[in-house]
Biotite code that builds the C-alpha atoms (Angstrom):
import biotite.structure as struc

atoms = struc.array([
    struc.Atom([30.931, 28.861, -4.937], chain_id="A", res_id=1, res_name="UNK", atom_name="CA", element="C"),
    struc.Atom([29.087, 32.199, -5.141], chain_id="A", res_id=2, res_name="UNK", atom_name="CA", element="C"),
    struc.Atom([25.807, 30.477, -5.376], chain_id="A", res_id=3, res_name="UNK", atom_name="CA", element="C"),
    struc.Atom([26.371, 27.976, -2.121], chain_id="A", res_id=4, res_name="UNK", atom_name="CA", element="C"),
    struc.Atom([27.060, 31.076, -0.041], chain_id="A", res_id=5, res_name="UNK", atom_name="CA", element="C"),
    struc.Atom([24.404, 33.020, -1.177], chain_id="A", res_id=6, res_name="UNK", atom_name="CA", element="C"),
    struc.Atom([22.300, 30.223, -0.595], chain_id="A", res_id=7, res_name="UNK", atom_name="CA", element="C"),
    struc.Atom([23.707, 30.156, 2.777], chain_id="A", res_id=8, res_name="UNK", atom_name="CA", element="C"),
    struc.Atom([22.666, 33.482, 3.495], chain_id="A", res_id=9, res_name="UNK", atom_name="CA", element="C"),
    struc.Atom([19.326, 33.077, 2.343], chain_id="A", res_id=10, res_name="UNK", atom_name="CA", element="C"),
    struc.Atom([18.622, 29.714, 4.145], chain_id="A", res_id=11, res_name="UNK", atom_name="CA", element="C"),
    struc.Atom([20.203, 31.420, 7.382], chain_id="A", res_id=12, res_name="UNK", atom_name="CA", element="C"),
    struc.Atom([17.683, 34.457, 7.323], chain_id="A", res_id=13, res_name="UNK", atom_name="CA", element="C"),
    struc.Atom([14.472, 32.563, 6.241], chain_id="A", res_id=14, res_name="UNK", atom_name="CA", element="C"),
    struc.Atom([15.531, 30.679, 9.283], chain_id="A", res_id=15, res_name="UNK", atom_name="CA", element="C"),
    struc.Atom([16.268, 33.194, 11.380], chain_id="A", res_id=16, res_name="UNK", atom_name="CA", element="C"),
    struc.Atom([12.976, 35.346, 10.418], chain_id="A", res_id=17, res_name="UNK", atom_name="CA", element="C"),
    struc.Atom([10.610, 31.705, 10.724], chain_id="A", res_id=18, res_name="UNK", atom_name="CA", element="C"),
    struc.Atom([11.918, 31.423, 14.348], chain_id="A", res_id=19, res_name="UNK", atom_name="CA", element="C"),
    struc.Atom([10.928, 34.896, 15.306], chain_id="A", res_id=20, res_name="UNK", atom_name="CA", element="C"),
    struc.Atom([7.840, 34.243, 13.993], chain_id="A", res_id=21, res_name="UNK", atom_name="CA", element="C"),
    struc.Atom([7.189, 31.210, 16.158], chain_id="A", res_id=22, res_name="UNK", atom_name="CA", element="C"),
    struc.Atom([8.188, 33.063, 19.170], chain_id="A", res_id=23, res_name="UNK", atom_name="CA", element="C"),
    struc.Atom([5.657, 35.427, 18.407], chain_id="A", res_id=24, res_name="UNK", atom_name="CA", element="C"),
    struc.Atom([3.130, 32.941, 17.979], chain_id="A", res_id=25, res_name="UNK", atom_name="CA", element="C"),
    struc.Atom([2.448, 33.386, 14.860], chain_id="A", res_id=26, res_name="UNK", atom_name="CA", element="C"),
    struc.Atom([2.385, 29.308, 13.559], chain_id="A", res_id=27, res_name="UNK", atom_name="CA", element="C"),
    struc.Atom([-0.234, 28.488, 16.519], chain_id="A", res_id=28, res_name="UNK", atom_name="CA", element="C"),
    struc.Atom([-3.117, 27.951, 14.201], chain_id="A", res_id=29, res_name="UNK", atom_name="CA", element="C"),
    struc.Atom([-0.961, 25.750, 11.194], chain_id="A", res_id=30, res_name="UNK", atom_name="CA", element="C"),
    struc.Atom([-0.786, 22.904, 14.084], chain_id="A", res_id=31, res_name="UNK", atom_name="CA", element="C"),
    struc.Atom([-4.832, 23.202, 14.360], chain_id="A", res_id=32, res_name="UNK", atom_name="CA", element="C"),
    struc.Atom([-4.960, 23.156, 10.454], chain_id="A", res_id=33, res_name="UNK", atom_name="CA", element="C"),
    struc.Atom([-2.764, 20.438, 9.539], chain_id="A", res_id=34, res_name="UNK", atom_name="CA", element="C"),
    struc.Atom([-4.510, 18.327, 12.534], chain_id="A", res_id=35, res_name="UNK", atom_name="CA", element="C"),
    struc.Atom([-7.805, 19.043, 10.488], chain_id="A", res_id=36, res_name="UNK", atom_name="CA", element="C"),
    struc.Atom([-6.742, 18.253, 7.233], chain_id="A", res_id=37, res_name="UNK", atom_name="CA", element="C"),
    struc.Atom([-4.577, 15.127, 8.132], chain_id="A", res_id=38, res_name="UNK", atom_name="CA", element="C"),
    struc.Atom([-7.535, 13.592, 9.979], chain_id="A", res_id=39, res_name="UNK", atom_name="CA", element="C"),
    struc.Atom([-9.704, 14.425, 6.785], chain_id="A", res_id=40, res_name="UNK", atom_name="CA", element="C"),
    struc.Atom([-7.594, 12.996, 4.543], chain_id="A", res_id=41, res_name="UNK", atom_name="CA", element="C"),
    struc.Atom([-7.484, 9.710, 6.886], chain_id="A", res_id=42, res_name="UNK", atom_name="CA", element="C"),
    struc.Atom([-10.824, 9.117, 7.238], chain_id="A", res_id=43, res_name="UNK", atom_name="CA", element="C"),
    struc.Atom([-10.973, 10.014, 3.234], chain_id="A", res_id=44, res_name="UNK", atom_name="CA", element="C"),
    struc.Atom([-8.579, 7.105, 3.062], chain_id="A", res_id=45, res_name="UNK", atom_name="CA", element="C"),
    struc.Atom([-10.154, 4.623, 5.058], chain_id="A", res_id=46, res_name="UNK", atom_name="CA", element="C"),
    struc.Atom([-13.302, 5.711, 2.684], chain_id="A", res_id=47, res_name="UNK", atom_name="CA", element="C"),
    struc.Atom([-11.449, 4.436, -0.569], chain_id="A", res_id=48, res_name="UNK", atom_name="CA", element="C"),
    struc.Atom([-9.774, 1.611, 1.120], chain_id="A", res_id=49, res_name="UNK", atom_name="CA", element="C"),
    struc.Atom([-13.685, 0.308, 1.752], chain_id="A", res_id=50, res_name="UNK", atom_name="CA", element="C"),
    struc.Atom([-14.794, 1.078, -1.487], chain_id="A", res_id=51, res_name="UNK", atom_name="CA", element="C"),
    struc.Atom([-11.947, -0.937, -2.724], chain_id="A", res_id=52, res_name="UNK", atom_name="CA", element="C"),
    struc.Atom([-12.415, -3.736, -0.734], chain_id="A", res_id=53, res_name="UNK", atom_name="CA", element="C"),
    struc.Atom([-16.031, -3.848, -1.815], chain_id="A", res_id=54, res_name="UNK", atom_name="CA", element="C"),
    struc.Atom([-15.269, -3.921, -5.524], chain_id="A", res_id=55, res_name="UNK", atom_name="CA", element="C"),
    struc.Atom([-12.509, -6.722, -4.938], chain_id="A", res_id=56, res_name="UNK", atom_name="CA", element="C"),
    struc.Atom([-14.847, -9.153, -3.421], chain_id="A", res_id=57, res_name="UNK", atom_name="CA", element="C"),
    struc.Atom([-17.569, -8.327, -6.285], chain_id="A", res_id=58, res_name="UNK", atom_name="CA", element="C"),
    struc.Atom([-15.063, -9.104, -9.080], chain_id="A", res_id=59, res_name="UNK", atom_name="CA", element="C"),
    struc.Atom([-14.345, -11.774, -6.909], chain_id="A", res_id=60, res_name="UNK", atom_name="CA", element="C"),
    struc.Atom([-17.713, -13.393, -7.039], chain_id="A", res_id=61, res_name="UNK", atom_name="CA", element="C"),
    struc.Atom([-17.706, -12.447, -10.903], chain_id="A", res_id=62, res_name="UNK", atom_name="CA", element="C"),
    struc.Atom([-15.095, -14.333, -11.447], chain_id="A", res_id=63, res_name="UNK", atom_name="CA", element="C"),
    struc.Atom([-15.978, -17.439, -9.433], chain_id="A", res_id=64, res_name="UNK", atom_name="CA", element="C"),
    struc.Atom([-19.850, -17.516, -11.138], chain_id="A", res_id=65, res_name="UNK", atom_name="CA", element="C"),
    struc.Atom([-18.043, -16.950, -14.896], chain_id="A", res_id=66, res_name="UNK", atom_name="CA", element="C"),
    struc.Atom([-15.538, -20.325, -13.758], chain_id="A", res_id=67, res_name="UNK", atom_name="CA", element="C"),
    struc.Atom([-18.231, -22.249, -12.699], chain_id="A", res_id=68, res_name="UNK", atom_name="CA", element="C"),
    struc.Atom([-20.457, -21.131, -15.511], chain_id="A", res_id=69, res_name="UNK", atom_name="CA", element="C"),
    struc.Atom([-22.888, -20.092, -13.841], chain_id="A", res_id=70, res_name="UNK", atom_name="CA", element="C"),
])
C-alpha cells in the first residue's frame, strides 16, 4: 500500500511539473521533431515495402521458369 501511494505522489508531480512546462512552452519544438521523424520513418517504410514487392515478383518469376523447366 506504501508503494501505490508513493507512486501516486510521484505520478501526480511529474504531472504537475510536465504541465507547467507546456505552459511555458517548453514542448513546442517535440511536435516539429516527432512530425520529422514520423514522416521519415514513413517514407522509410514505403521504401522497404517496394523493395519487398520487387523481390516477391522476382522469386515469383523464379519459381514459375524452375516449374516450367525452363
Amino acid at each position: 500500500m506504501k508503494g501505490v501511494i508513493w507512486g501516486l505522489a510521484v505520478g501526480c508531480a511529474i504531472g504537475y511539473i510536465v504541465r507547467k512546462l507546456q505552459e511555458e512552452g517548453k514542448f513546442e519544438c517535440v511536435g516539429e521533431y516527432a512530425d520529422k521523424y514520423y514522416t521519415m520513418s514513413k517514407n522509410e517504410l514505403k521504401n522497404v515495402v517496394d523493395a519487398a514487392k520487387g523481390k516477391a515478383e522476382e522469386l515469383k518469376e523464379r519459381i514459375g521458369k524452375s516449374v516450367k523447366g525452363e
